[in-house]
C-alpha positions in Angstrom: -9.6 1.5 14.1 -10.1 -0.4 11.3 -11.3 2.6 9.3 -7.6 4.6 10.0 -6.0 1.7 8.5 -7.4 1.5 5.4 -7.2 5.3 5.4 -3.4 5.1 6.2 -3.0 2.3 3.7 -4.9 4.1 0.7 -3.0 7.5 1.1 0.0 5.4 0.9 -0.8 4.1 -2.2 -2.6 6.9 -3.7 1.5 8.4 -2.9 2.8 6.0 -5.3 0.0 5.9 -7.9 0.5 9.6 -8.2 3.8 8.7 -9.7 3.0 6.9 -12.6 -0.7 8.6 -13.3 -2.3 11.6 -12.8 -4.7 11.9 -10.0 -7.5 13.5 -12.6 -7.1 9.8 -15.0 -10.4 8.3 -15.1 -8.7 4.9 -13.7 -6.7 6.8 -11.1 -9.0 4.8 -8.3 -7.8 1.7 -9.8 -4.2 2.2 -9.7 -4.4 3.7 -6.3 -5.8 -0.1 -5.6 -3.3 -2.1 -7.2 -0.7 -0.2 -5.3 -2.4 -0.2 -1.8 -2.1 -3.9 -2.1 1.2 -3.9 -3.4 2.0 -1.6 -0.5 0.0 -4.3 1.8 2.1 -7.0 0.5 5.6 -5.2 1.1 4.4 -4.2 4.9 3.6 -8.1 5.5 6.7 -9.5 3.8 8.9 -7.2 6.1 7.1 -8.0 9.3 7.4 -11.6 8.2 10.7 -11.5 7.4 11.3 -9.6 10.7 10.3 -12.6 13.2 11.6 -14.6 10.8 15.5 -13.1 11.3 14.1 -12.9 15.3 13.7 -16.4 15.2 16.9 -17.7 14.3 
């Protein structure tokens, strides 16, 4: 379960690294990390601010 996640998460980010480098760059892998977090971070700030708005 946890294993589809991380897939789901990484394809996501390799999406957006693909933007800015190409997927052959030696350091590809570590911009496909720094945006899988950033993608993280944006998924948890939305469900956060979604039971936040619930809430009031």
């Amino acid at each position: 379960m946890i294993n589809l996640a991380v897939r789901i998460l990484l394809a996501l980010g390799g999406s957006v690294a693909a933007l800015f480098v190409a997927r052959d760059s030696p350091n590809f892998g570590v911009v496909q990390g720094m945006m899988t977090i950033i993608v993280l971070v944006c998924l948890v700030l939305i469900l956060v601010l979604w039971r936040w708005k619930k809430d009031e």
